[in-house]
N, C-alpha and C positions, 0 to 999 in steps of 0.2 A: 641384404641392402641396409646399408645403416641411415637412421633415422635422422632425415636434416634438422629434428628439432632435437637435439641432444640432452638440452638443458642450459649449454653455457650461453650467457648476455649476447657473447659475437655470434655466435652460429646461430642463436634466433634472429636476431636482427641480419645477418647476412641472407638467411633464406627468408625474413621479411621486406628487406629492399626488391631481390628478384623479385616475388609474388607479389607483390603492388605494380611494380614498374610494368609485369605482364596484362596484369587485369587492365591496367589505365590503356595498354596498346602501346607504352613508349621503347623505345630503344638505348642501350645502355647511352650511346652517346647524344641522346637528347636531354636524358638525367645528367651527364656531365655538363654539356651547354646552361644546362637549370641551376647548376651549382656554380661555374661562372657567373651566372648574371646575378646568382646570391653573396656575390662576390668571393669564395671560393675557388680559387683555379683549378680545376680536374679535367682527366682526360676518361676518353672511351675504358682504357686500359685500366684506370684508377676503379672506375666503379664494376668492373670484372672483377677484380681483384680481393673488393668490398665484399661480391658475391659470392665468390670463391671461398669468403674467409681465411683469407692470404695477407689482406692488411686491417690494421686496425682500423674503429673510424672513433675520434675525437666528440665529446657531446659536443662542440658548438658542429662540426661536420651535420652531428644523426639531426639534431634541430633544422637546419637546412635540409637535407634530404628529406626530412618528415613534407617539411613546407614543399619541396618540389613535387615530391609525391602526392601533394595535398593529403595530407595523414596527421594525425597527431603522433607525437614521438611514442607516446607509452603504446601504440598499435605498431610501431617498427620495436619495440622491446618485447611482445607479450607473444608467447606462443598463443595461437587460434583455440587450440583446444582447452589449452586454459581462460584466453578467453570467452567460450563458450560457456564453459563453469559459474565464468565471474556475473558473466550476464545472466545465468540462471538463478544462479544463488539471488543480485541483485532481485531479477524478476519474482524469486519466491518470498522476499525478504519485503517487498512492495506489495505482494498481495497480503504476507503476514500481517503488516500495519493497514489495511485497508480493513481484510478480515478482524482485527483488533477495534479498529473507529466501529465498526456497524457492530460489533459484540460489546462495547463500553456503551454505543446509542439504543440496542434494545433494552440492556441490560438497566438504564436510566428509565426508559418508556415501561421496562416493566414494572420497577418502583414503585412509579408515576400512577400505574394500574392499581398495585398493591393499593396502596395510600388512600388512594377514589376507592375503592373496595372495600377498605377499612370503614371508611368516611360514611360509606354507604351502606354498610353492617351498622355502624354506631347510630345512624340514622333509624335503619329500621325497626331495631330497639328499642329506640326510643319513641317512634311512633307506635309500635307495639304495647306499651306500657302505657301511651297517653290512649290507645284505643280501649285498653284494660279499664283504666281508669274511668272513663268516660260510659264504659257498658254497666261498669258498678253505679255510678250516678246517676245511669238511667233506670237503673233495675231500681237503685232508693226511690228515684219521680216515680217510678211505676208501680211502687208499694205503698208509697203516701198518695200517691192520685186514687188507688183502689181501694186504701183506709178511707181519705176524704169523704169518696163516693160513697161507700159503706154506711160512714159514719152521718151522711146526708141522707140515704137512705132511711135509715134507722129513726132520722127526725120524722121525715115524710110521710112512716106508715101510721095509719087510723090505730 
């Protein structure tokens, strides 16, 4: 059985008119009437033919046809299976850049951490040193208050 989608521009698009025209429920000759009132004159016969891949159709024709089929033209050019592809790809290619935004916004909030963590290391440090500092100053008041006394004492005995 050879494959209606070959590859060649007309034979996708000839077995993309049928398989629209079927889904939608139309008949070749209400496609034709559609393409008259697009101003087009075509017959029953004409859009067989279309399908057949027996005649060419002209792009202003496929633009019209697109329109009666309610389709955009690049869905009457594009094999399915490629565009299943294209949609994949799309679909994987929108999750890439989604997965890229939330890895650039952790990737910031973790800086952010960083930085506050740095901040807060440098912080403690330096409370650490003021509490050094402060145990030495008091261990001095507690060596001159214990001389003082001492040396008060020393006045006080008989």
């Amino acid at each position: 059985m050879r494959d209606e989608y070959a590859g060649e521009p007309e034979r996708v698009l000839a077995a993309r008119v049928r398989e629209i025209r079927e889904k939608l429920g139309m008949t070749q000759a209400e496609v034709a009437r559609g393409m008259t009132a697009q101003g087009l004159a075509m017959l029953q016969s004409t859009i067989a033919k279309i399908e057949a891949c027996q005649r060419p159709v002209r792009l202003n024709e496929a633009v019209r046809l697109a329109a009666v089929l309610r389709t955009q033209l690049d869905d009457l050019m594009t094999d399915p299976r490629q565009r299943d592809m294209q949609d994949a790809l799309a679909a994987a290619r929108d999750e890439e850049r989604e997965l890229l935004g939330q890895l650039l916004q952790a990737t910031h909030r973790l800086e952010q951490r960083r930085a506050a963590l740095d901040a807060a290391g440098h912080a403690v440090r330096e409370s650490a040193a003021q509490v050094e500092e402060l145990q030495d100053l008091y261990a001095q008041a507690q060596y001159t208050t214990g001389m003082l006394i001492a040396a008060g004492d020393e006045r006080n005995e008989p």
